[in-house]
Every structure is written in C-alpha cells, then in structure tokens.
PDBQT receptor file of N, H, CA, C and O in Angstrom, charges set to zero:
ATOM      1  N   UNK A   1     111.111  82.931  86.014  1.00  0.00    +0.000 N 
ATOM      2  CA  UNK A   1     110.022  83.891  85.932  1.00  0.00    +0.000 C 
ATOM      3  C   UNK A   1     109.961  84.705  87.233  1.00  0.00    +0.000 C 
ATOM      4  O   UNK A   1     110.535  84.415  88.283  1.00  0.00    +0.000 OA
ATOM      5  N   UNK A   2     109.094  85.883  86.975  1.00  0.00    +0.000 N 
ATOM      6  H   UNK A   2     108.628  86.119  86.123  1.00  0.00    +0.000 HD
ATOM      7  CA  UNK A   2     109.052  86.654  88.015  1.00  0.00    +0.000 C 
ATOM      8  C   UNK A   2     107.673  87.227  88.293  1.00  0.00    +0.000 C 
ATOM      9  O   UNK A   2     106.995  87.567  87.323  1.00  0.00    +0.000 OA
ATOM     10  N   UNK A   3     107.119  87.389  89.710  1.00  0.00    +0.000 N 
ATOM     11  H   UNK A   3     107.669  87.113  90.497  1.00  0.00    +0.000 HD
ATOM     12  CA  UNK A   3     105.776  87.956  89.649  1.00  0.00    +0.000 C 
ATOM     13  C   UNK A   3     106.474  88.843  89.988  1.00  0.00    +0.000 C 
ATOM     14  O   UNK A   3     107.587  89.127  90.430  1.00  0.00    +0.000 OA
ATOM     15  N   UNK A   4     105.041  89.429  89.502  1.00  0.00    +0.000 N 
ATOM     16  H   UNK A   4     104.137  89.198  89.143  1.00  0.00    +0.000 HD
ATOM     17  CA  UNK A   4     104.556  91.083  90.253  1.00  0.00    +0.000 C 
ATOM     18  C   UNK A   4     104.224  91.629  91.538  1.00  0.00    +0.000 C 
ATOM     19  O   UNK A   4     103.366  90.915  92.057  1.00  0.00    +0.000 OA
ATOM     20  N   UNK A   5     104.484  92.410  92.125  1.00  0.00    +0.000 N 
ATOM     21  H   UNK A   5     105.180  92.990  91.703  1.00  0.00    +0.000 HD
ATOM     22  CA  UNK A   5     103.858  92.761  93.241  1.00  0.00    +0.000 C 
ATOM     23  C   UNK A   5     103.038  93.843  92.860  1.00  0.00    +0.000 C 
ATOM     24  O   UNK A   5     103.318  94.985  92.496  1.00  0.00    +0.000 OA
ATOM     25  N   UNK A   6     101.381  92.928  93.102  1.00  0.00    +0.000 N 
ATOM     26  H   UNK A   6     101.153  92.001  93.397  1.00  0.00    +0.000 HD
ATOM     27  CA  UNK A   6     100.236  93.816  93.257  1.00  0.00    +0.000 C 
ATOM     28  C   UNK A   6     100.303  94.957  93.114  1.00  0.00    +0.000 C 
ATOM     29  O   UNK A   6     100.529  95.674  92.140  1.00  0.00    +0.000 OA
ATOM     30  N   UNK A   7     100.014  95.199  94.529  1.00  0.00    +0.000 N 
ATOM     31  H   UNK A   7      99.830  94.616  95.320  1.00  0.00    +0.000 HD
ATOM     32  CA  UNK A   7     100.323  96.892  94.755  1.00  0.00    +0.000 C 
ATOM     33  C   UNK A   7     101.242  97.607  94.205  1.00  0.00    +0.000 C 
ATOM     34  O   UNK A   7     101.080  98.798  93.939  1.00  0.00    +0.000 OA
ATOM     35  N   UNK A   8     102.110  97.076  94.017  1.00  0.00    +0.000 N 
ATOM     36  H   UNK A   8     102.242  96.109  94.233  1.00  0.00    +0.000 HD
ATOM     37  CA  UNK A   8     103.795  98.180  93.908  1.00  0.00    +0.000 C 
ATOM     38  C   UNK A   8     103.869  98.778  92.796  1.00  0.00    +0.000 C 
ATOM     39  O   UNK A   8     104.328  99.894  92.555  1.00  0.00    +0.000 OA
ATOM     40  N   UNK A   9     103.410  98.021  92.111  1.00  0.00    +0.000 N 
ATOM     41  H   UNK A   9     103.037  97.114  92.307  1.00  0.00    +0.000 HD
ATOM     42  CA  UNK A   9     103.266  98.506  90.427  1.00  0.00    +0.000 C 
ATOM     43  C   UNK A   9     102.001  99.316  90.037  1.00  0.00    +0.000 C 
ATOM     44  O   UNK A   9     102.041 100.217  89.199  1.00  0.00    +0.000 OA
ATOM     45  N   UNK A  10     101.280  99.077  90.457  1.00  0.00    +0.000 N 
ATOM     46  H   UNK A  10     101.246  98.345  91.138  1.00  0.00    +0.000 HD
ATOM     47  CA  UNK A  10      99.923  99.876  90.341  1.00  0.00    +0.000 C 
ATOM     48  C   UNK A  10      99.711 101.148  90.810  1.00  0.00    +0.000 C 
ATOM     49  O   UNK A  10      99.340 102.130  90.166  1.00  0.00    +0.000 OA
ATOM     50  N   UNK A  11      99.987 101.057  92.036  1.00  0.00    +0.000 N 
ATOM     51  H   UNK A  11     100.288 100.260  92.558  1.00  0.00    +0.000 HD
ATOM     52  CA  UNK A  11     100.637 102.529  92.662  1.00  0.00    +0.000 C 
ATOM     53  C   UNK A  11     101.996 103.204  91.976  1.00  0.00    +0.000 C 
ATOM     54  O   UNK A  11     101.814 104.323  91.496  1.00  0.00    +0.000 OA
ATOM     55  N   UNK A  12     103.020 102.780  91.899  1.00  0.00    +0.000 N 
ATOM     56  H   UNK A  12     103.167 101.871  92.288  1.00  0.00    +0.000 HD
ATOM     57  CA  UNK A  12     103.882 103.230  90.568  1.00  0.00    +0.000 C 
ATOM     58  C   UNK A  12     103.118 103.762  89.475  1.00  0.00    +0.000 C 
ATOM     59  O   UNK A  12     103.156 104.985  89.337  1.00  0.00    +0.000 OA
ATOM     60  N   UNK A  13     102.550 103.202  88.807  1.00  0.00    +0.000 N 
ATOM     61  H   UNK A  13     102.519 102.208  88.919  1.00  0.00    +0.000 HD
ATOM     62  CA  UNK A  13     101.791 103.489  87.548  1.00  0.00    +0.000 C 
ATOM     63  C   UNK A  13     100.822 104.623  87.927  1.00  0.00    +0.000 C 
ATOM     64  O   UNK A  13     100.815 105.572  87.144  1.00  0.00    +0.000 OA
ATOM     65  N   UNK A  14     100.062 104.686  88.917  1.00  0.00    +0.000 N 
ATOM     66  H   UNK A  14     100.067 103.914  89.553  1.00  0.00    +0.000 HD
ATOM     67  CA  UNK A  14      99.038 105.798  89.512  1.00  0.00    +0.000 C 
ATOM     68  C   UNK A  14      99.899 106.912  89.563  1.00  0.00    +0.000 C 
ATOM     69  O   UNK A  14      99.507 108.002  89.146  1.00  0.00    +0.000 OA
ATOM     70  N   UNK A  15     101.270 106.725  90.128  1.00  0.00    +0.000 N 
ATOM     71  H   UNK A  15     101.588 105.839  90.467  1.00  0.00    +0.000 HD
ATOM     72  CA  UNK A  15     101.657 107.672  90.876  1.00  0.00    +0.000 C 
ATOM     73  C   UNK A  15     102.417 108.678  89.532  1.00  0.00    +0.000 C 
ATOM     74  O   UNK A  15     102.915 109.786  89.730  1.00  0.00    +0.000 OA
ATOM     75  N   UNK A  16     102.363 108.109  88.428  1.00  0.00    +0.000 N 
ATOM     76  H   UNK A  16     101.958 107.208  88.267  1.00  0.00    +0.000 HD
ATOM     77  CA  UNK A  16     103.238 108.614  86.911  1.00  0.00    +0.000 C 
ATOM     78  C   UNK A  16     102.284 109.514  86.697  1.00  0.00    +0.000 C 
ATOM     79  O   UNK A  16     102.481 110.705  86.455  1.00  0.00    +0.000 OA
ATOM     80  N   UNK A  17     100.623 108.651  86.831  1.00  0.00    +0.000 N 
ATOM     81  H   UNK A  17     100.463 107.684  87.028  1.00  0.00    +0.000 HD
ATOM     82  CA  UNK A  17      99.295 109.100  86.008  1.00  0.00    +0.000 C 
ATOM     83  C   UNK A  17      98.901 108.655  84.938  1.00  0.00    +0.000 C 
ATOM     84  O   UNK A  17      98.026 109.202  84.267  1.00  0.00    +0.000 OA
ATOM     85  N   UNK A  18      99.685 107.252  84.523  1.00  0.00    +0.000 N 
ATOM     86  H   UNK A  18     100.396 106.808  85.068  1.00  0.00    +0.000 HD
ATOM     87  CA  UNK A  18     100.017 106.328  83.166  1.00  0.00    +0.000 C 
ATOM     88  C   UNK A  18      98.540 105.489  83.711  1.00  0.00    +0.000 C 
ATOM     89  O   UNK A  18      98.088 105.365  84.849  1.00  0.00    +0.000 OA
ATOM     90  N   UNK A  19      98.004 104.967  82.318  1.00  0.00    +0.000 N 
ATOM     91  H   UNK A  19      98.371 105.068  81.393  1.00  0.00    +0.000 HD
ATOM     92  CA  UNK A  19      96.697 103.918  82.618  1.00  0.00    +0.000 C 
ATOM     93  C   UNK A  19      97.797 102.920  82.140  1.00  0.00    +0.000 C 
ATOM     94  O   UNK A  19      98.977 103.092  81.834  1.00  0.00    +0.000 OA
ATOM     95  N   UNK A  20      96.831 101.585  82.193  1.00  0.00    +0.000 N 
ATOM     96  H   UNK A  20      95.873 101.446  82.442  1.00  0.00    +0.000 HD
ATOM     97  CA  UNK A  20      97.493 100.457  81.577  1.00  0.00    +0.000 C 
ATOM     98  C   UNK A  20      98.008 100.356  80.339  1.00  0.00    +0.000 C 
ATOM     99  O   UNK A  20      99.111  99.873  80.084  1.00  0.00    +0.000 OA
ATOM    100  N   UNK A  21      96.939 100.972  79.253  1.00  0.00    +0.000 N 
ATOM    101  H   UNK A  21      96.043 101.365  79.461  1.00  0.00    +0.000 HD
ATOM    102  CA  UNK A  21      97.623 101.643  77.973  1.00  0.00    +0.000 C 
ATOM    103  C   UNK A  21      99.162 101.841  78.218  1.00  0.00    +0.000 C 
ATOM    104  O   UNK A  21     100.069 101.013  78.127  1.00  0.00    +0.000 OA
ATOM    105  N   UNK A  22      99.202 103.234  78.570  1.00  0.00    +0.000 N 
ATOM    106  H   UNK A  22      98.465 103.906  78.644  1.00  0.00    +0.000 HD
ATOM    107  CA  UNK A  22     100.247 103.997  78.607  1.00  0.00    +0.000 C 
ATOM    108  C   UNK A  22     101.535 103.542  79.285  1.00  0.00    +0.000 C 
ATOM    109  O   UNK A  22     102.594 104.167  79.213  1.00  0.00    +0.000 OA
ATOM    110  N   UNK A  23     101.399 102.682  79.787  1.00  0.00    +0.000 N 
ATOM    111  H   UNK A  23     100.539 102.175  79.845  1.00  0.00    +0.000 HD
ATOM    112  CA  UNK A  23     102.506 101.684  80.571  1.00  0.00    +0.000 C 
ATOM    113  C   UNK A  23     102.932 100.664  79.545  1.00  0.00    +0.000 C 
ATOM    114  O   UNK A  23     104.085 100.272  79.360  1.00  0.00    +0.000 OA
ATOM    115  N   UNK A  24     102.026 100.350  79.011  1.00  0.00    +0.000 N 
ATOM    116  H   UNK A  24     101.089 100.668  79.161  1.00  0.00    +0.000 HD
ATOM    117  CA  UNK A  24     102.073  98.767  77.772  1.00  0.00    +0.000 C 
ATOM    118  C   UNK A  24     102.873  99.838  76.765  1.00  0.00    +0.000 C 
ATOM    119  O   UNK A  24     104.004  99.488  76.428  1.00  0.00    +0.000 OA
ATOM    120  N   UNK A  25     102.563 100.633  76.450  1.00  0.00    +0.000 N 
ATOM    121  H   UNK A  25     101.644 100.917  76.723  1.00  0.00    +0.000 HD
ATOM    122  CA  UNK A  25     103.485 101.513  75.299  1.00  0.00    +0.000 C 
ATOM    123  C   UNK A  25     104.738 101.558  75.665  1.00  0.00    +0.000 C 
ATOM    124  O   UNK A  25     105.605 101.073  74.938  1.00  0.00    +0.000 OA
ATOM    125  N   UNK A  26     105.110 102.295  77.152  1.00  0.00    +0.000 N 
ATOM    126  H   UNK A  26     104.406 102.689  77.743  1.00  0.00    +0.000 HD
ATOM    127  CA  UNK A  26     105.836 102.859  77.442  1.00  0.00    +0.000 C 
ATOM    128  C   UNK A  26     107.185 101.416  77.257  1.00  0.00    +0.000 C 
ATOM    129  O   UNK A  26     108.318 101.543  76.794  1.00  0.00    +0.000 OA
ATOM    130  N   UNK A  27     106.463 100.009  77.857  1.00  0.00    +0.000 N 
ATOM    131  H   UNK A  27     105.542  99.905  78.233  1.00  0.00    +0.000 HD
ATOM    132  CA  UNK A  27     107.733  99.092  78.116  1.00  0.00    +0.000 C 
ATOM    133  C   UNK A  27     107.364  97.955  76.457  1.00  0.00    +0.000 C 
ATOM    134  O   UNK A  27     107.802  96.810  76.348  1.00  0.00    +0.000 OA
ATOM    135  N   UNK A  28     106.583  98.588  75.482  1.00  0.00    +0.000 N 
ATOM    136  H   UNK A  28     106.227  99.518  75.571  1.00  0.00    +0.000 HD
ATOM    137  CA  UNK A  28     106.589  97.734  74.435  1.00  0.00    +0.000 C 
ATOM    138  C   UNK A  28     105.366  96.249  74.746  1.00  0.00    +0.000 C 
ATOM    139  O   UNK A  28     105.338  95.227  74.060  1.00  0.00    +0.000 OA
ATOM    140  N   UNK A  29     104.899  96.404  75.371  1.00  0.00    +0.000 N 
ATOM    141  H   UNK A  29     104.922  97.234  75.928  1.00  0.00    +0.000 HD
ATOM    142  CA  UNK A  29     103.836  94.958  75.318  1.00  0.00    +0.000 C 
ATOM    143  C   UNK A  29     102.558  95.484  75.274  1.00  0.00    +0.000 C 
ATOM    144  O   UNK A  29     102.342  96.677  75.056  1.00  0.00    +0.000 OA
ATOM    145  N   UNK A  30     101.647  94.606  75.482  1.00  0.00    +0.000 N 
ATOM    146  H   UNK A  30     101.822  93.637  75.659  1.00  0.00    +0.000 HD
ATOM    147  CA  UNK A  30     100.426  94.776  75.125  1.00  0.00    +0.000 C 
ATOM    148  C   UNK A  30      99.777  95.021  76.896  1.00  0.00    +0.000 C 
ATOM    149  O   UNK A  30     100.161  94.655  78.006  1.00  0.00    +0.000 OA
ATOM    150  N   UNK A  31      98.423  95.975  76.283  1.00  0.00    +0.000 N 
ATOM    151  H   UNK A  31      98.111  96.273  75.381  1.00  0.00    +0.000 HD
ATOM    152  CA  UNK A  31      97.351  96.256  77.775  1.00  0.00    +0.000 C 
ATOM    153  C   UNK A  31      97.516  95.016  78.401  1.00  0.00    +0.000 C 
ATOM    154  O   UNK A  31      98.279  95.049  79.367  1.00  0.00    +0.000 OA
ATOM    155  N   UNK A  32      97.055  94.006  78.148  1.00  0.00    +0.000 N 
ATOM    156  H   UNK A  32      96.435  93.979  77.364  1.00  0.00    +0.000 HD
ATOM    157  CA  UNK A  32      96.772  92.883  78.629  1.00  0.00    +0.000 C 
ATOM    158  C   UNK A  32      98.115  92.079  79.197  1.00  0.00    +0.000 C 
ATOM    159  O   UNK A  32      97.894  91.233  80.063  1.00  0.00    +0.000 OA
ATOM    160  N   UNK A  33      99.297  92.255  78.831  1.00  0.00    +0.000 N 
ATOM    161  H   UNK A  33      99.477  92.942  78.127  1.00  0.00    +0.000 HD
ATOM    162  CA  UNK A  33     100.239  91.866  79.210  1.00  0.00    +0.000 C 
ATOM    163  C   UNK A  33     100.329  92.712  80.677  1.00  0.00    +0.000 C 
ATOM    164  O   UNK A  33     100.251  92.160  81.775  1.00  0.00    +0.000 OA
ATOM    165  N   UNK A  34     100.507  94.136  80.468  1.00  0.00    +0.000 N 
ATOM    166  H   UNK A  34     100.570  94.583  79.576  1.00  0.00    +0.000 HD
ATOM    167  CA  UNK A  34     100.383  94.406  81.863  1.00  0.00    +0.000 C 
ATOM    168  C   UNK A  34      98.812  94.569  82.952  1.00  0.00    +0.000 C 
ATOM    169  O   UNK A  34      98.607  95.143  84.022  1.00  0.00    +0.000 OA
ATOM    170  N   UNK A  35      98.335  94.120  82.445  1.00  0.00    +0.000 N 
ATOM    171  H   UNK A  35      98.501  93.653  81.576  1.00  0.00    +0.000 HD
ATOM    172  CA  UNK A  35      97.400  93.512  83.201  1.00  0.00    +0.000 C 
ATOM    173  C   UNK A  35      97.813  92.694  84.242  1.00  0.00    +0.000 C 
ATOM    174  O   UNK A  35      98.098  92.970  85.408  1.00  0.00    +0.000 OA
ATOM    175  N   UNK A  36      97.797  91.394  83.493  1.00  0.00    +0.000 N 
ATOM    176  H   UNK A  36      97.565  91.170  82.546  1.00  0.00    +0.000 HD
ATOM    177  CA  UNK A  36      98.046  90.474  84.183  1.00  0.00    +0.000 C 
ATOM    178  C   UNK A  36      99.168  90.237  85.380  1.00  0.00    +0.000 C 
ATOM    179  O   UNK A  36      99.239  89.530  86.385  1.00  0.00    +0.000 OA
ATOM    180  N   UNK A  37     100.297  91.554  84.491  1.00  0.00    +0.000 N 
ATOM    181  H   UNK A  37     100.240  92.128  83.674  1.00  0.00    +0.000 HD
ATOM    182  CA  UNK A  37     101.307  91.391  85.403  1.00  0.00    +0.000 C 
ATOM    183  C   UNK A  37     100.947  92.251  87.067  1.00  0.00    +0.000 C 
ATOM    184  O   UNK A  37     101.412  92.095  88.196  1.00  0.00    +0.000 OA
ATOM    185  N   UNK A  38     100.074  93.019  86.585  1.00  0.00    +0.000 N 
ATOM    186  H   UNK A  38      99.696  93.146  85.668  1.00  0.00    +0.000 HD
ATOM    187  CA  UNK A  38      99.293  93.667  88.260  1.00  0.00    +0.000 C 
ATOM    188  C   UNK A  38      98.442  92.953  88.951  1.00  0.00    +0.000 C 
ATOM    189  O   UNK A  38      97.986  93.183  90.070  1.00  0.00    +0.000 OA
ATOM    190  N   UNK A  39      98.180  91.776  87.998  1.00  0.00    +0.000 N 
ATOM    191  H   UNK A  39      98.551  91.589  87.089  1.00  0.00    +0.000 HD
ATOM    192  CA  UNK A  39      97.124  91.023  89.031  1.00  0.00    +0.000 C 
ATOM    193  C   UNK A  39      98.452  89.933  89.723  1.00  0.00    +0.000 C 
ATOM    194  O   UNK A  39      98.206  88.745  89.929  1.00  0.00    +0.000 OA
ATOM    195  N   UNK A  40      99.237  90.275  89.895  1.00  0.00    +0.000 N 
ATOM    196  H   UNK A  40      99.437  91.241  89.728  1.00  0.00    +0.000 HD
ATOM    197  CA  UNK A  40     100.783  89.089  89.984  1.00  0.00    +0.000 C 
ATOM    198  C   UNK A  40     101.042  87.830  89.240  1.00  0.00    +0.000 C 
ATOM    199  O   UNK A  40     101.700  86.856  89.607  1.00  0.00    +0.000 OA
ATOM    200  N   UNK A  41     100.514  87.994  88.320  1.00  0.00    +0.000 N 
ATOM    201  H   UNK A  41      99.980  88.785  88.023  1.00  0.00    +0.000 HD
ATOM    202  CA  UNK A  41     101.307  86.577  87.084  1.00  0.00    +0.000 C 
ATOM    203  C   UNK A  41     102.450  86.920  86.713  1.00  0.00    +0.000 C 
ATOM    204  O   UNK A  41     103.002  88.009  86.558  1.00  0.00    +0.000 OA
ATOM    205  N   UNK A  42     102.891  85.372  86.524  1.00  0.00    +0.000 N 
ATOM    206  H   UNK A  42     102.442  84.487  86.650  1.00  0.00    +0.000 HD
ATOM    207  CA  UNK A  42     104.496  85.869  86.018  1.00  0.00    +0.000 C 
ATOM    208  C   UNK A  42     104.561  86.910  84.988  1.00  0.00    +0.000 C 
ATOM    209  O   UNK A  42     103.612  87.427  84.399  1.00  0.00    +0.000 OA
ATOM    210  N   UNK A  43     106.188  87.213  84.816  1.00  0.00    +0.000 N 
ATOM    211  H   UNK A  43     106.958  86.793  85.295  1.00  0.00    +0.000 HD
ATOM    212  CA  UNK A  43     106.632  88.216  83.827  1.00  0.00    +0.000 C 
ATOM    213  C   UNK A  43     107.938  87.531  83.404  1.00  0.00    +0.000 C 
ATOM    214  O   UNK A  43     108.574  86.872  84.226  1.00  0.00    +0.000 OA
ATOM    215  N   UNK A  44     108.321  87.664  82.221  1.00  0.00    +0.000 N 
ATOM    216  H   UNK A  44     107.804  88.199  81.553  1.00  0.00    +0.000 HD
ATOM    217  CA  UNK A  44     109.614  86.984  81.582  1.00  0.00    +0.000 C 
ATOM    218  C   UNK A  44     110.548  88.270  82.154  1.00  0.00    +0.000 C 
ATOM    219  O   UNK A  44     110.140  89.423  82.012  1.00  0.00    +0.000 OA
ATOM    220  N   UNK A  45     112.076  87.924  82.935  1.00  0.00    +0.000 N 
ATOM    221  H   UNK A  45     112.409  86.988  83.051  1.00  0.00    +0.000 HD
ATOM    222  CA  UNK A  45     112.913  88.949  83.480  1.00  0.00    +0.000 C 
ATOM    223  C   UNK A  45     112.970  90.379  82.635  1.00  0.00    +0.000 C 
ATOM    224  O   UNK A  45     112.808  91.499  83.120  1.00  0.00    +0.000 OA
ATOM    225  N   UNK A  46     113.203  90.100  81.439  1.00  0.00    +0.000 N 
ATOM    226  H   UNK A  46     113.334  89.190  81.045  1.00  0.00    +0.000 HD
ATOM    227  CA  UNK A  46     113.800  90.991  80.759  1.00  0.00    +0.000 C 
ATOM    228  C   UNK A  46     112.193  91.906  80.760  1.00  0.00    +0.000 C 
ATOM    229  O   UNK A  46     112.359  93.051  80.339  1.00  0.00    +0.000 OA
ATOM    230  N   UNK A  47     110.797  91.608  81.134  1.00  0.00    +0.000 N 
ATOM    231  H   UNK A  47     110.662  90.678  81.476  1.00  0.00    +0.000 HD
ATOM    232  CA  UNK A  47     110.127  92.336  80.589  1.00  0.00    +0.000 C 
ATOM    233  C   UNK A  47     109.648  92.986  82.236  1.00  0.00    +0.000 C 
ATOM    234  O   UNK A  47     109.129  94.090  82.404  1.00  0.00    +0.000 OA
ATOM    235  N   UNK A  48     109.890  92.252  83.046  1.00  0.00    +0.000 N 
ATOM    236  H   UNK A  48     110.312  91.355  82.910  1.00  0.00    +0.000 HD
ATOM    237  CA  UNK A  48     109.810  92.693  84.334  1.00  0.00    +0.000 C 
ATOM    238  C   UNK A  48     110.997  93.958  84.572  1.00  0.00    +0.000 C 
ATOM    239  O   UNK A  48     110.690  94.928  85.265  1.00  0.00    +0.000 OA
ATOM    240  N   UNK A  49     112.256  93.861  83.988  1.00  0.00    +0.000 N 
ATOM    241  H   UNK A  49     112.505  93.073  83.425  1.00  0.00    +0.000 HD
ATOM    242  CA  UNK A  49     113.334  95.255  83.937  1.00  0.00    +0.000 C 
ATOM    243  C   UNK A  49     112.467  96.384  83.112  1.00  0.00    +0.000 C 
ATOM    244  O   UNK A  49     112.461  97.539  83.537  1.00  0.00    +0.000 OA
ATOM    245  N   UNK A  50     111.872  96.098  82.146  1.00  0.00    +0.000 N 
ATOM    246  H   UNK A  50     111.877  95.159  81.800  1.00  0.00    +0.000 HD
ATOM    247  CA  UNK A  50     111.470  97.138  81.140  1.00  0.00    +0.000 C 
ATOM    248  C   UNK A  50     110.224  97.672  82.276  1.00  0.00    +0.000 C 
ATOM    249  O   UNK A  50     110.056  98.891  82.323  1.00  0.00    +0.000 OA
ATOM    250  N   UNK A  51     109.794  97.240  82.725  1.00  0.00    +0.000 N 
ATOM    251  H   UNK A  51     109.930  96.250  82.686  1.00  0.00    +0.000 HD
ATOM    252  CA  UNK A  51     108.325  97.956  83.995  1.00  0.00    +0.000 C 
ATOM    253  C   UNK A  51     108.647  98.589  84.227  1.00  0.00    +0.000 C 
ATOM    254  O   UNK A  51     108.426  99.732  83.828  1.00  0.00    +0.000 OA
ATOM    255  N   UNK A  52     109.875  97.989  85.569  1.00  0.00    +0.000 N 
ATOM    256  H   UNK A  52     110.055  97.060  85.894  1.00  0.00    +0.000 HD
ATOM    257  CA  UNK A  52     110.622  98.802  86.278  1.00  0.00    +0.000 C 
ATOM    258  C   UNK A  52     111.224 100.110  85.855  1.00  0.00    +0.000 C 
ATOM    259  O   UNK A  52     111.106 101.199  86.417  1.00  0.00    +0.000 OA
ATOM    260  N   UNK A  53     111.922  99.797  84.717  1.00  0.00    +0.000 N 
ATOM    261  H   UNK A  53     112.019  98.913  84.261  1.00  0.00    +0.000 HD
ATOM    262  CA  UNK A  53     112.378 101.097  84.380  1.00  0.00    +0.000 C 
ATOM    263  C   UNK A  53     111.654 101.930  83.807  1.00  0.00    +0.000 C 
ATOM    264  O   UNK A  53     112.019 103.097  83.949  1.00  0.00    +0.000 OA
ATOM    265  N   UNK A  54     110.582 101.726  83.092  1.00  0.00    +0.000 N 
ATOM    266  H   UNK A  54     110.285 100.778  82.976  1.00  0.00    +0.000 HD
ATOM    267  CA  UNK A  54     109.581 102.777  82.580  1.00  0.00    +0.000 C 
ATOM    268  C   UNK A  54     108.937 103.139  83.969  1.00  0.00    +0.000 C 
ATOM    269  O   UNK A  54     108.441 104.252  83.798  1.00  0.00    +0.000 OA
ATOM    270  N   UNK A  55     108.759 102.825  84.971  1.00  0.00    +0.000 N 
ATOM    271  H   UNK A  55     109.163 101.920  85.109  1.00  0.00    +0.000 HD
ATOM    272  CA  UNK A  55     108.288 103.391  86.254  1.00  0.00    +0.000 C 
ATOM    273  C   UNK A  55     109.561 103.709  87.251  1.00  0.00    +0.000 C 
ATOM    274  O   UNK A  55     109.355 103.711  88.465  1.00  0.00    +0.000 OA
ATOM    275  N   UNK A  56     110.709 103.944  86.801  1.00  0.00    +0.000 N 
ATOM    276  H   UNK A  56     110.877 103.942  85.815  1.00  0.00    +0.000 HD
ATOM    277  CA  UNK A  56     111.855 104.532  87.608  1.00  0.00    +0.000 C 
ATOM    278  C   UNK A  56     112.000 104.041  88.978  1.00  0.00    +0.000 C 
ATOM    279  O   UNK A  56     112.212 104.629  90.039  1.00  0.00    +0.000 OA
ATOM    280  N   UNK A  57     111.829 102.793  88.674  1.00  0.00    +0.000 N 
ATOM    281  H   UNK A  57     111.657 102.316  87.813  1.00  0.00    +0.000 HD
ATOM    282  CA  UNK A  57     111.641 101.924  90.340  1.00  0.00    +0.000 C 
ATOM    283  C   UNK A  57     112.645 100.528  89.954  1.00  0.00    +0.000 C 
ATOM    284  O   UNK A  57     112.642  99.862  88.919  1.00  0.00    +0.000 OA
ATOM    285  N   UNK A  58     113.454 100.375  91.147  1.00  0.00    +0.000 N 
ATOM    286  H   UNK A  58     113.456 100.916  91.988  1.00  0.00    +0.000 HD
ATOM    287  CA  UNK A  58     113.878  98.939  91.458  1.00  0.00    +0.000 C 
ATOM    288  C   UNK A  58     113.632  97.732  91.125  1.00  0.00    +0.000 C 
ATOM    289  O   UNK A  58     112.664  97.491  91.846  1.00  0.00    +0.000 OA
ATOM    290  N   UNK A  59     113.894  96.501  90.345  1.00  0.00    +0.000 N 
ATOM    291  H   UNK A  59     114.680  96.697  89.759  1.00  0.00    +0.000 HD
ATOM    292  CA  UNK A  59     112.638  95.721  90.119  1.00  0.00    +0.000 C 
ATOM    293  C   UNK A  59     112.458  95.067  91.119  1.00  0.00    +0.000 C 
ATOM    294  O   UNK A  59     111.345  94.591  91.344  1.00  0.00    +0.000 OA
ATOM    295  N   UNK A  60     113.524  94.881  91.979  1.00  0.00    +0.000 N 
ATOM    296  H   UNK A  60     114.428  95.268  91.797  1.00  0.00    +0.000 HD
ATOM    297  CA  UNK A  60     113.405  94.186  93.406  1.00  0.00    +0.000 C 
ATOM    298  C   UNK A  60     111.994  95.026  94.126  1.00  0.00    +0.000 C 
ATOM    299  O   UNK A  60     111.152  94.353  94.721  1.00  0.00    +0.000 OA
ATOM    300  N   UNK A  61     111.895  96.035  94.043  1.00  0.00    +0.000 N 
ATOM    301  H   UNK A  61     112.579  96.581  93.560  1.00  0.00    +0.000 HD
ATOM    302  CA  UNK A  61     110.747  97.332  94.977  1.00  0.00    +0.000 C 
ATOM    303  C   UNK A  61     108.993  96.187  94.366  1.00  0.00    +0.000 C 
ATOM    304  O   UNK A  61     107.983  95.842  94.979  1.00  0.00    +0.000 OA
ATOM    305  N   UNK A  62     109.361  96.029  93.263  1.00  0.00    +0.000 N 
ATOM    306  H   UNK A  62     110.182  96.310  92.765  1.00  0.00    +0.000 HD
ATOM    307  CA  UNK A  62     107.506  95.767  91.761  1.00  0.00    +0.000 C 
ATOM    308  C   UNK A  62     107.582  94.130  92.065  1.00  0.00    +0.000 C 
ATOM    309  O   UNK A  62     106.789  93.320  92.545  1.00  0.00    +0.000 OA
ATOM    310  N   UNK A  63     108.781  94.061  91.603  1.00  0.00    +0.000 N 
ATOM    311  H   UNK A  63     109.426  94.719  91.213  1.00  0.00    +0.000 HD
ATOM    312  CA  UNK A  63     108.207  92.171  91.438  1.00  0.00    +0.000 C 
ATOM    313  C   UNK A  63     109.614  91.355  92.335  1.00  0.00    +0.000 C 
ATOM    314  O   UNK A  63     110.722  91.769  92.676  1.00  0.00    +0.000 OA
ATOM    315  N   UNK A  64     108.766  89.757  92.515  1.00  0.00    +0.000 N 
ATOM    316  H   UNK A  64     107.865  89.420  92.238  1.00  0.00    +0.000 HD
ATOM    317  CA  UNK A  64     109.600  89.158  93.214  1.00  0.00    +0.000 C 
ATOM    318  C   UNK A  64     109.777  87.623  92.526  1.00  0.00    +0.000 C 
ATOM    319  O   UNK A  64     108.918  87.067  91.842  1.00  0.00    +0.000 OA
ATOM    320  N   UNK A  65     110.959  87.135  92.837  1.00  0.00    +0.000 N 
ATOM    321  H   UNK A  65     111.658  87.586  93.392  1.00  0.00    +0.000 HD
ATOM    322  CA  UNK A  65     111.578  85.867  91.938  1.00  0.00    +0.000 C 
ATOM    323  C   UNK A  65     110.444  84.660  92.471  1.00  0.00    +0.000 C 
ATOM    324  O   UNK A  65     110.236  84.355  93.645  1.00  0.00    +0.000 OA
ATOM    325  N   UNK A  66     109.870  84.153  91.413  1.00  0.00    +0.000 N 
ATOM    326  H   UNK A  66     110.039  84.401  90.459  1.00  0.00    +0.000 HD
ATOM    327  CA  UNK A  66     109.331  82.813  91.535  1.00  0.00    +0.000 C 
ATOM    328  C   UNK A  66     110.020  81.414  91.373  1.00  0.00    +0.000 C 
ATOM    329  O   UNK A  66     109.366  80.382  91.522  1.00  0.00    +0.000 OA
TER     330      UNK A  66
C-alpha cells in the first residue's frame, strides 16, 4: 500500500481547479475514496498511478510507500 501525501495532492488538485468530485471521475473511484486518500490513508498502487496521472504529477512527488 501506499499513502498519500497531504498536501501534494490537494494542491495538485487546486492547482487543475478539480473538486474532489472531479478528481474521483477523472481516476474512476468514488468522492470518498479520494478523500481519504488526502487525508493520507492508504491507496492500492494501481489507484495511487491513476491520481497521479489524472493530476500529471509523479507518484513518487503525491504519495509515499508504506
């Protein structure tokens, strides 16, 4: 598993202009899935790549290996 980094993603997401909605669409999961993943709970890899790439960022930059 992998957390999130807080900030990194949230500011990513600010910086698109995407709400949580629009992020959960963008990588296929639910509001609440990325929720949680901004408050830093884990993320299954493959859904931590899909963030990343719907926010055109590194996943090494958003989240870090638990």
């Amino acid at each position: 598993m992998v957390k999130g980094k807080i900030e990194a993603i949230k500011a990513a997401r600010l910086e698109r202009g995407w709400s949580l909605s629009e992020l959960a669409k963008q990588v296929d999961v639910t509001k609440e899935t990325v929720a949680r993943i901004e408050r830093g709970r884990s993320a299954y890899p493959a859904t931590a790549k899909k963030v990343a790439d719907a926010l055109g960022r590194p996943v090494a930059e958003l989240f870090t290996i638990s």
